[in-house]
C-alpha positions in Angstrom: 0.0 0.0 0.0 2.6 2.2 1.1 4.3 2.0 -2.7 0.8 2.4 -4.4 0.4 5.7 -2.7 3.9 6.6 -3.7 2.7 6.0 -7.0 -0.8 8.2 -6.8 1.1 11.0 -5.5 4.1 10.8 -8.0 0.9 10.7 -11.0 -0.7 13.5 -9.5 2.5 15.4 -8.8 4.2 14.6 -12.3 2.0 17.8 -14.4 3.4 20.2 -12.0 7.0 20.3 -12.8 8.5 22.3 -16.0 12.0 21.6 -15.3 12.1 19.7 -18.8 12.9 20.4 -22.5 10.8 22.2 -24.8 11.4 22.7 -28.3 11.3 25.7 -31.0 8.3 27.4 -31.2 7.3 30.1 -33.8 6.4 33.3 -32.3 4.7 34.9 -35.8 1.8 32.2 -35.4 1.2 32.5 -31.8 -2.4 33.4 -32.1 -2.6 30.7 -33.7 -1.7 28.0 -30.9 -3.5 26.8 -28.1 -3.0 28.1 -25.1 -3.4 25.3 -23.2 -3.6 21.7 -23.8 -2.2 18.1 -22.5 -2.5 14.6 -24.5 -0.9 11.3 -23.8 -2.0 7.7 -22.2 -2.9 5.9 -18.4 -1.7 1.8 -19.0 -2.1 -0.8 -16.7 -0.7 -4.0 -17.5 -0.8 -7.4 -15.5 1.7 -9.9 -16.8 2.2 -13.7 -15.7 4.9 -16.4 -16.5 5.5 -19.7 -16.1 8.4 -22.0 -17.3 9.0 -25.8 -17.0 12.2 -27.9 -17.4 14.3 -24.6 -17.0 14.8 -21.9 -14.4 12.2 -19.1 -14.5 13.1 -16.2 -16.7 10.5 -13.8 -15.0 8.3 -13.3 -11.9 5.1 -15.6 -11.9 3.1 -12.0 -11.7 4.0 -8.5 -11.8 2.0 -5.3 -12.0 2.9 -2.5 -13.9 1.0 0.8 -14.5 2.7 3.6 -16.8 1.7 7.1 -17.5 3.0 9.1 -20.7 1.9 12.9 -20.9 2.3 16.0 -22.6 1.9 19.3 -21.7 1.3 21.7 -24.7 1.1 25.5 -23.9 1.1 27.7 -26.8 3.3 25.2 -29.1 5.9 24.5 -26.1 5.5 20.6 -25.5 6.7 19.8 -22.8 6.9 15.5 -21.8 6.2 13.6 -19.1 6.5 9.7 -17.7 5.9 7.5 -14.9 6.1 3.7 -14.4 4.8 2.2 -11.6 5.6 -1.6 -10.8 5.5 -4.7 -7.9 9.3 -3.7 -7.5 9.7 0.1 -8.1 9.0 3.4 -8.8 10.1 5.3 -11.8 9.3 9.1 -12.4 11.4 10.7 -15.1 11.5 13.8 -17.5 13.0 12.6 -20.3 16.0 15.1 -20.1 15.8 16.7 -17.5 16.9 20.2 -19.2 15.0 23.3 -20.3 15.6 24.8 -23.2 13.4 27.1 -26.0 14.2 28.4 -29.3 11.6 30.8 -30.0 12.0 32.4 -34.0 10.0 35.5 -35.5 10.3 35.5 -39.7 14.3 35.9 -39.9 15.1 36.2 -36.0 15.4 32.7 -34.0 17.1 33.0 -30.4 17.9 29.9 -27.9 17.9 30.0 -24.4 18.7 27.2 -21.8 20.0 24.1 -22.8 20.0 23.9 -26.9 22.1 22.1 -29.6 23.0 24.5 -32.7 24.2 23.1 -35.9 26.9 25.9 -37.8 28.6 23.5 -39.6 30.1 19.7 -39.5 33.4 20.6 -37.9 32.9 23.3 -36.1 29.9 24.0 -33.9 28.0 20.5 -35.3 25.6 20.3 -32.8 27.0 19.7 -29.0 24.4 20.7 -26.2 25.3 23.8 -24.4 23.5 26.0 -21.4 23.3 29.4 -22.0 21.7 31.5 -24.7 22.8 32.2 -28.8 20.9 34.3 -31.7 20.5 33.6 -35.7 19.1 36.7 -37.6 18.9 35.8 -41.7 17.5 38.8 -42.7 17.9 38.8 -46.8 21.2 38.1 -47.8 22.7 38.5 -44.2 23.3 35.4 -42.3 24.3 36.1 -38.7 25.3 33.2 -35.4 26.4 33.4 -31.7 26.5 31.3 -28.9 28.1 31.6 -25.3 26.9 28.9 -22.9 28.7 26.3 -21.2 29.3 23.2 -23.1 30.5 20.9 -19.9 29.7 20.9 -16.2 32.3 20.7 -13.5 32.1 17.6 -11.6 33.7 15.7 -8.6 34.7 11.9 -8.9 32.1 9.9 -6.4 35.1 8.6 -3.5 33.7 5.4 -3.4 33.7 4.4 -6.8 36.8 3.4 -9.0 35.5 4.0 -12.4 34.6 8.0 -12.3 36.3 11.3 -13.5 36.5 14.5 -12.5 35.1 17.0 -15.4 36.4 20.5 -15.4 33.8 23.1 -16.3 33.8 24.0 -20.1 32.5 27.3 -21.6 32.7 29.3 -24.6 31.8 30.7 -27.8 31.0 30.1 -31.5 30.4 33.0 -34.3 29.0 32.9 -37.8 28.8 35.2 -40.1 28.2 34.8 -43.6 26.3 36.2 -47.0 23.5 34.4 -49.2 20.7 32.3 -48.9 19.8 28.8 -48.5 21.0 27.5 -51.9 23.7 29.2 -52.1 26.0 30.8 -49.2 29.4 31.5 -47.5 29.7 30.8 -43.9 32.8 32.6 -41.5 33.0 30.1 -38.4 35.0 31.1 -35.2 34.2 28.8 -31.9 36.5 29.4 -29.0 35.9 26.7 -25.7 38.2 26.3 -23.2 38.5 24.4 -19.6 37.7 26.5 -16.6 41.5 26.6 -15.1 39.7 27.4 -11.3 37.9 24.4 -11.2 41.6 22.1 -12.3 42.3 22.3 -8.2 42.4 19.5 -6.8 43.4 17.7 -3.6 46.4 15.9 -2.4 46.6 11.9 -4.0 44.2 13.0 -7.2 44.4 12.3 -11.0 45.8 15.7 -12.5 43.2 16.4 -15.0 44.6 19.2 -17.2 42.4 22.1 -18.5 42.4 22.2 -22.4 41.5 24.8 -24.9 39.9 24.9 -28.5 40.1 27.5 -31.3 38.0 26.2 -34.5 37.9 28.3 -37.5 36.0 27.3 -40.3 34.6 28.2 -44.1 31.5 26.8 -44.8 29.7 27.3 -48.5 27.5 25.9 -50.6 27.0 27.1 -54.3 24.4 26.6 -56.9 25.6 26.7 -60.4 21.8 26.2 -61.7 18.9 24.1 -60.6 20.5 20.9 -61.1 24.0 21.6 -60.1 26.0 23.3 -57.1 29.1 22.7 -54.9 29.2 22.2 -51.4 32.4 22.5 -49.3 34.1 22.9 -45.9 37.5 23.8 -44.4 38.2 23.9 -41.0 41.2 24.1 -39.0 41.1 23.3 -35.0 44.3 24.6 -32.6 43.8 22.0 -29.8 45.7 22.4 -26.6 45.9 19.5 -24.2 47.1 21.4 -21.3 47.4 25.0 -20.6 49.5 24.9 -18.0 52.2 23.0 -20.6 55.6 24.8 -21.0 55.6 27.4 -24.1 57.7 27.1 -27.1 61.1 29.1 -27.2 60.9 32.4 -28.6 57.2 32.6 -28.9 57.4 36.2 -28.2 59.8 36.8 -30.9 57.7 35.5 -33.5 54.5 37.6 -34.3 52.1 35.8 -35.4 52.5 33.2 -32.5 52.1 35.7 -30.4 49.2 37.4 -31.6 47.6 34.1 -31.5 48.6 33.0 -28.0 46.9 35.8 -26.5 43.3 34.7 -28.5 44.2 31.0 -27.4 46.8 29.3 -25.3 50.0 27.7 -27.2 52.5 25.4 -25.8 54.3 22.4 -26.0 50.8 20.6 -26.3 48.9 22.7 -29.0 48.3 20.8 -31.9 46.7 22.3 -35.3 44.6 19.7 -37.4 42.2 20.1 -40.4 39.3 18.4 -41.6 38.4 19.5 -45.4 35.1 18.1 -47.3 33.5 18.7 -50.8 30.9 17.6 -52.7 30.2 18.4 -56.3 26.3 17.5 -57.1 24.1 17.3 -60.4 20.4 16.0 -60.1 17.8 16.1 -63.2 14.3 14.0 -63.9 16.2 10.9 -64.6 19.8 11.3 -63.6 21.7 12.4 -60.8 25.4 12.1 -59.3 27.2 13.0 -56.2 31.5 13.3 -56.4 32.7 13.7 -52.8 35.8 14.2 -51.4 36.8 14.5 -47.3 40.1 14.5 -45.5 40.3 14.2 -41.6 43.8 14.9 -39.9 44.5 11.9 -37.5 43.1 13.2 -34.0 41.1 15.9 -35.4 38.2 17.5 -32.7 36.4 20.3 -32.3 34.5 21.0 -28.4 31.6 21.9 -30.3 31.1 18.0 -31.9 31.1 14.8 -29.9 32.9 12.6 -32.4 34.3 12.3 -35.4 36.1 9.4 -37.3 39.5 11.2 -38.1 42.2 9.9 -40.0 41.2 9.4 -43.3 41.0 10.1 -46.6 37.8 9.7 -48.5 36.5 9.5 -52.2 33.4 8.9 -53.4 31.5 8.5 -56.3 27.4 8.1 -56.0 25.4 8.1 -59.6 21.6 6.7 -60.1 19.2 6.5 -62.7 15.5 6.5 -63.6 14.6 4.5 -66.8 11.9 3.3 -68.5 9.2 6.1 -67.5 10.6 5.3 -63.7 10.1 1.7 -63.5 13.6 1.0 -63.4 15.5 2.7 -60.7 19.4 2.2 -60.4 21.6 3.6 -57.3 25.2 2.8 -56.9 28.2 4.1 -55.0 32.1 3.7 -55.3 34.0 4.7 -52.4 38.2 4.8 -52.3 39.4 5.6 -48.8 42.5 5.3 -46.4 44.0 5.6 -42.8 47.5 6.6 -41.8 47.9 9.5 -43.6 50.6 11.0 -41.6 52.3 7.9 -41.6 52.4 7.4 -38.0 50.7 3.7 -37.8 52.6 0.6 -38.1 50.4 -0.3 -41.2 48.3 1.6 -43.7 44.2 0.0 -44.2 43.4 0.7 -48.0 39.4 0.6 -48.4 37.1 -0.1 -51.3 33.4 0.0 -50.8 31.0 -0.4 -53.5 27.7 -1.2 -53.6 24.6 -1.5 -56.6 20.9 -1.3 -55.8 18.1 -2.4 -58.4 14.4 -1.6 -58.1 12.4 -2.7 -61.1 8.9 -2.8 -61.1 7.2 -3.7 -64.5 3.8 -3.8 -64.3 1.7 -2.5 -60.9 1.5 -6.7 -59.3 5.0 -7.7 -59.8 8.2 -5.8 -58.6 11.7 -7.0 -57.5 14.3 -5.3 -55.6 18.2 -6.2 -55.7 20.7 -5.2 -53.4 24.5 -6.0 -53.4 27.3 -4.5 -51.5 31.4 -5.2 -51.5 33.7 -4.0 -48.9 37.1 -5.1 -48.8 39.9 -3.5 -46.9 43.8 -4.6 -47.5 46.8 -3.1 -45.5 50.2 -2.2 -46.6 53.2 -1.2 -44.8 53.2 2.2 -42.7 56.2 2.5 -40.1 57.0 -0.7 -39.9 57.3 -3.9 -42.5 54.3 -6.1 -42.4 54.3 -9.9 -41.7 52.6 -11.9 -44.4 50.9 -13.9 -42.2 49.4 -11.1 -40.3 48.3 -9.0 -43.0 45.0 -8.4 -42.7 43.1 -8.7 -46.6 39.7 -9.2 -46.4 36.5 -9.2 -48.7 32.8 -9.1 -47.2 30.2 -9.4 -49.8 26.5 -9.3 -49.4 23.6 -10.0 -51.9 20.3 -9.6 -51.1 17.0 -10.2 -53.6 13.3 -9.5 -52.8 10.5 -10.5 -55.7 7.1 -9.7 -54.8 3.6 -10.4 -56.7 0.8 -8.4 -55.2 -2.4 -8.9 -56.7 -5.7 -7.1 -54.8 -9.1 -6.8 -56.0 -12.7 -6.3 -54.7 -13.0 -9.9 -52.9 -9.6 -11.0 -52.3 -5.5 -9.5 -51.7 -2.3 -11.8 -53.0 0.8 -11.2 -51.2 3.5 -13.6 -52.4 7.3 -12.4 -51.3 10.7 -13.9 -51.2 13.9 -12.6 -49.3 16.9 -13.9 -50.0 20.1 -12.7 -48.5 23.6 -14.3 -48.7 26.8 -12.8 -47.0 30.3 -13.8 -47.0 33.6 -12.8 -45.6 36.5 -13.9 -48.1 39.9 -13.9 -46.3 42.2 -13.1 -49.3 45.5 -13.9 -46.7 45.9 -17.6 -47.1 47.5 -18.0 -43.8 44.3 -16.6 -42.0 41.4 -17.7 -44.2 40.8 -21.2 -42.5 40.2 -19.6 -39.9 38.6 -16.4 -40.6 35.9 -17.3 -43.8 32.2 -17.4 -43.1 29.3 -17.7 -45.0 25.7 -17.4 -44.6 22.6 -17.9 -45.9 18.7 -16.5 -44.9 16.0 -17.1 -46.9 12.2 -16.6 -46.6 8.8 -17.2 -48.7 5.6 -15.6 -47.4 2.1 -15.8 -48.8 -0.6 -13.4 -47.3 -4.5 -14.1 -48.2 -6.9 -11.5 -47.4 -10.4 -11.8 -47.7 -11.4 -7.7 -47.9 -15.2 -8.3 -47.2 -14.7 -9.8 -44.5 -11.3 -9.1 -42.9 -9.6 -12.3 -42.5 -6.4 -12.7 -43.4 -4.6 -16.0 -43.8 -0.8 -16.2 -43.7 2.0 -18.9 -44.0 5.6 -18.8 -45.0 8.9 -21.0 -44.9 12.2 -19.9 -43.6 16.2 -21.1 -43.6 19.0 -20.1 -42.5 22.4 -21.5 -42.5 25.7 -20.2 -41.1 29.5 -22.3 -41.9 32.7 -21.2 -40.1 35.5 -22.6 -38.8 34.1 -23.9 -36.1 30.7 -25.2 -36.7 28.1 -25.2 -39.6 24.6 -24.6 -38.1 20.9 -24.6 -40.1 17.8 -23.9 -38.9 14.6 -24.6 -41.3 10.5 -24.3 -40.7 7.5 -23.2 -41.3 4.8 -20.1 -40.2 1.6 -20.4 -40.0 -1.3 -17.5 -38.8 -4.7 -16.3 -39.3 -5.9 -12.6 -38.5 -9.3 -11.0 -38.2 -10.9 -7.6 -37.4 -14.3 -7.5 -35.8 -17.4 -4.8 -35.4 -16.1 -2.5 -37.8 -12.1 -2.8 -36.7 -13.1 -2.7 -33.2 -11.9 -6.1 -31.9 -8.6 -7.4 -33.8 -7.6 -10.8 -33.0 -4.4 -12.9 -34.5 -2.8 -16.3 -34.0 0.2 -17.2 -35.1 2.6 -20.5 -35.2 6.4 -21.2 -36.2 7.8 -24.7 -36.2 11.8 -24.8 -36.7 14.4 -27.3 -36.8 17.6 -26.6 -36.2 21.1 -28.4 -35.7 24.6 -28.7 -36.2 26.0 -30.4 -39.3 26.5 -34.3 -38.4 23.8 -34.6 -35.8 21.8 -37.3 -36.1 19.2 -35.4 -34.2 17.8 -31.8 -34.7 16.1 -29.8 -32.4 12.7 -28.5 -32.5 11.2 -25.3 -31.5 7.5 -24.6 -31.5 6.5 -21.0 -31.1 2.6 -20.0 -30.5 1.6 -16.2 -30.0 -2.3 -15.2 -29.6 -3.0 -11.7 -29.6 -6.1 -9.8 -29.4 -7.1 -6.0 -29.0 -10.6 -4.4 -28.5 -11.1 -0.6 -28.6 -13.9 0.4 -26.5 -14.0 3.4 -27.5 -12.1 6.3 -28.4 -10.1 6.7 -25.4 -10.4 3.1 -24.1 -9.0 -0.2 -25.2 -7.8 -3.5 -24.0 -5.2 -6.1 -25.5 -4.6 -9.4 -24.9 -1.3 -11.7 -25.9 -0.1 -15.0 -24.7 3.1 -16.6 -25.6 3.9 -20.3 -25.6 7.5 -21.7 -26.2 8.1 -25.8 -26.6 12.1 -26.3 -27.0 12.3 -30.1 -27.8 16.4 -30.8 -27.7 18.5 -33.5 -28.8 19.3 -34.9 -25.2 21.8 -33.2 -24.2 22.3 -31.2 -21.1 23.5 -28.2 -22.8 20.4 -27.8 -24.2 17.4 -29.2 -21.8 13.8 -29.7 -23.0 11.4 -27.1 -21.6 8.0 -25.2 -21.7 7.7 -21.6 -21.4 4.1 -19.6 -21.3 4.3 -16.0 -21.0 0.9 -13.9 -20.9 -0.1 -9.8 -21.2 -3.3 -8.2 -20.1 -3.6 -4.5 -20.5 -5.5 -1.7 -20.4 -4.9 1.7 -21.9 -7.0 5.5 -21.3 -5.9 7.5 -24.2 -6.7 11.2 -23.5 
């Protein structure tokens, strides 16, 4: 009882609190928002379980009731959820931040906590607290943020696995002339480490504070309707520790020391680049994409959370519309490699490439074909390679998906087949033994529905198969299931079987696994419904121990108020 009225005073407590997130809201329509509103759902769910031959997976019963609102004041939505259970008590809002972005024609401001988006390496979308402006009016295109991007924080002394975080704050400006389609972007972001808050007591981790200075061009230009350029260069001046010896006559020299009173340098600054472009033609039935990025090994920015640095990439992307549409070709040819300051014992060369097919001749029959290649081979960086460590490997995948769809007044035809067969070729002979795999999933499903009166019959066959090294496994069966709506689409009700075999090559016995679901939903009305589903598992093994015989029966009741 006591946890119950934990529960009714958490649900009647949870529509008081804002301290949440709200998103961007546009002020020149304000009249036309409501000024008050709140929508979501109220489930209750009882669930039981029982299990034979095994150890139980799940309680016999458990309770669960759940709660999902939202609170919607003149276009601000702001989210709420609770979960109550046998065991515990769960209130949460979902982020726990505030944040609003409210914009009028050309003028859009952020306060609280918000992630902006200036470009991919400079300011590309970390969270900050504090507050930032974009003003596009005409050909003016105007940015600035200043906020804190990390919160100081204090290791926990009991536990071995936490770090203290200095508190990180800053800047980022853009300024820049054009419109959408075509525009130049002027990037500066400056963070840096709050040195104050690098104290710390006697027997702790130094933890350094660092400092960023990003620069960046951003542009995109438009040659005509179907072609334009798009490009980026940015440089980032990284420093590791601020506190890190300077270089010898830094004073003398002065651009260094123009610079080192914007940012700090020292023995730790690093300056890396990251450079992308992208040259792009689209028209009715053709288009084409040529890109080009190059990442300096160790490249960050504070105002991104990651980036995969390190490489050099090319890429090629053409596709096609023929035959009035009914052929559609995609394909893609990438060239790209690591080590590019040859500082790695060995250089990975990459090819990927892949070719996807969508024909569709007439309205009932189409088929889709997919096939993808990516093989990566390493030569020597720093150091010779050993032949029989080189790494040289090929993984292909093919997949192919027919379909026959025929639907008229009485009756709907569903026939479709997937077929999908991967395989990693080990082009090293010393390693391929070991190392090749192949596999194999296939499956064939027929749907019959009967429109008049909403039944739906289906049934389908499935294999798989999977050979390495160390074993070759299959698995084969059928599906079987029957669907029907009631009173209009008020009640649904479905039951569905699988029957598989599966085993290891050589057994002279193979498992059997019989799976039976029955579900079932009735909407009362249009804020209440209830759903039913039941699960049954039979695992019939071989014998062994390993892998024991066993019965499983798992069942859902629930109830949801939708308001």
């Amino acid at each position: 009882m006591k946890q119950l009225y934990i529960a009714l005073m958490l649900a009647g407590t949870f529509l008081a609190s804002f301290n949440t997130f709200v998103s961007a809201q546009q002020l020149d329509h304000l009249s036309q928002q409501d000024p008050f509103s709140i929508h979501g759902n109220i489930s209750a769910n009882v669930i039981g379980y029982h299990a034979s031959g095994i150890e139980n997976r799940a309680r016999p019963f458990a309770l669960m009731l759940a709660a999902n609102a939202t609170i919607s004041t003149y276009g601000f939505d702001i989210p709420f959820s609770f979960r109550f259970s046998d065991k515990r008590v769960d209130y949460t809002q979902p982020f726990n931040q505030f944040g609003l972005s409210p914009s009028y024609k050309w003028l859009t401001t952020h306060f609280g906590y918000r992630n902006v988006n200036f470009s991919d390496y400079t300011l590309a979308g970390h969270t900050f607290l504090g507050a930032g402006i974009e003003m596009h009016p005409g050909k003016f295109r105007f940015g600035a943020v200043y906020g804190r991007f990390r919160k100081s924080t204090v290791p926990y002394e009991n536990a071995i696995d936490t770090t203290r975080n200095l508190s990180r704050k800053g800047y980022a400006i853009k300024l820049g002339v054009g419109s959408e389609k075509t525009f130049v972007d002027l990037i500066v972001m400056k963070v840096n480490d709050d040195s104050a808050t690098a104290i710390r007591k006697p027997g702790e981790v130094y933890i350094p504070a660092e400092s960023n200075l990003v620069t960046g061009l951003n542009a995109r230009i438009s040659f005509s309707k179907q072609m334009w350029f798009e490009g980026e260069v940015a440089g980032s001046l990284y420093t590791t520790d601020v506190a890190a010896y300077g270089f010898e006559g830094l004073e003398d020299d002065p651009w260094l020391s123009r610079l080192n009173k914007i940012t700090p340098v020292n023995l730790s600054s690093e300056l890396l680049t990251a450079v992308r472009s992208s040259l792009n033609f689209k028209s009715r039935s053709f288009s084409t994409k040529l890109e080009y990025r190059r990442i300096d090994p160790g490249y960050r920015s504070m105002g991104a959370y990651f980036f995969n640095n390190d490489l050099e990439n090319l890429v090629i992307a053409p596709a096609f519309n023929l035959f009035k549409r009914k052929l559609n070709i995609r394909g893609s040819l990438g060239l790209q490699r690591d080590n590019l300051r040859n500082t790695r014992k060995a250089t990975s060369l990459r090819t990927i490439s892949s070719v996807n097919l969508s024909y569709n001749p007439v309205p009932v029959f189409g088929i889709d074909i997919n096939y993808n290649n990516y093989s990566s081979n390493q030569r020597a960086g720093r150091l010779p390679l050993i032949d029989s460590l080189k790494f040289f490997q090929a993984t292909t995948n093919l997949g192919i998906m027919p379909r026959l769809m025929i639907v008229n007044d009485k009756y709907s035809h569903i026939l479709m087949l997937m077929f999908n067969k991967m395989k990693l070729n080990d082009k090293n002979a010393s390693t391929a033994e070991f190392t090749e795999n192949d596999a194999t999933i296939a499956n064939l499903n027929y749907n019959l529905g009967f429109n008049k009166s909403a039944l739906t019959l289906m049934l389908g066959f499935t294999y798989n198969k999977l050979q390495n090294y160390v074993f070759e496994n299959s698995a084969s069966g059928f599906t079987a299931g029957v669907s029907k709506s009631w009173l209009e689409g008020k009640i649904q009700s479905g039951l569905s079987n699988a029957l598989i075999w599966s085993g290891q090559q050589g057994d002279t016995e193979r498992s059997l696994t019989l799976n039976t679901s029955v579900n079932a939903g009735y909407q009362v009305s249009n804020h209440h419904s209830l759903r039913l589903n039941v699960f049954f598992i039979r695992f019939l093994a071989k014998g062994t121990t390993q892998e024991p015989t066993f019965n499983e029966l798992k069942g859902d009741f629930g109830y949801v108020f939708t308001f």
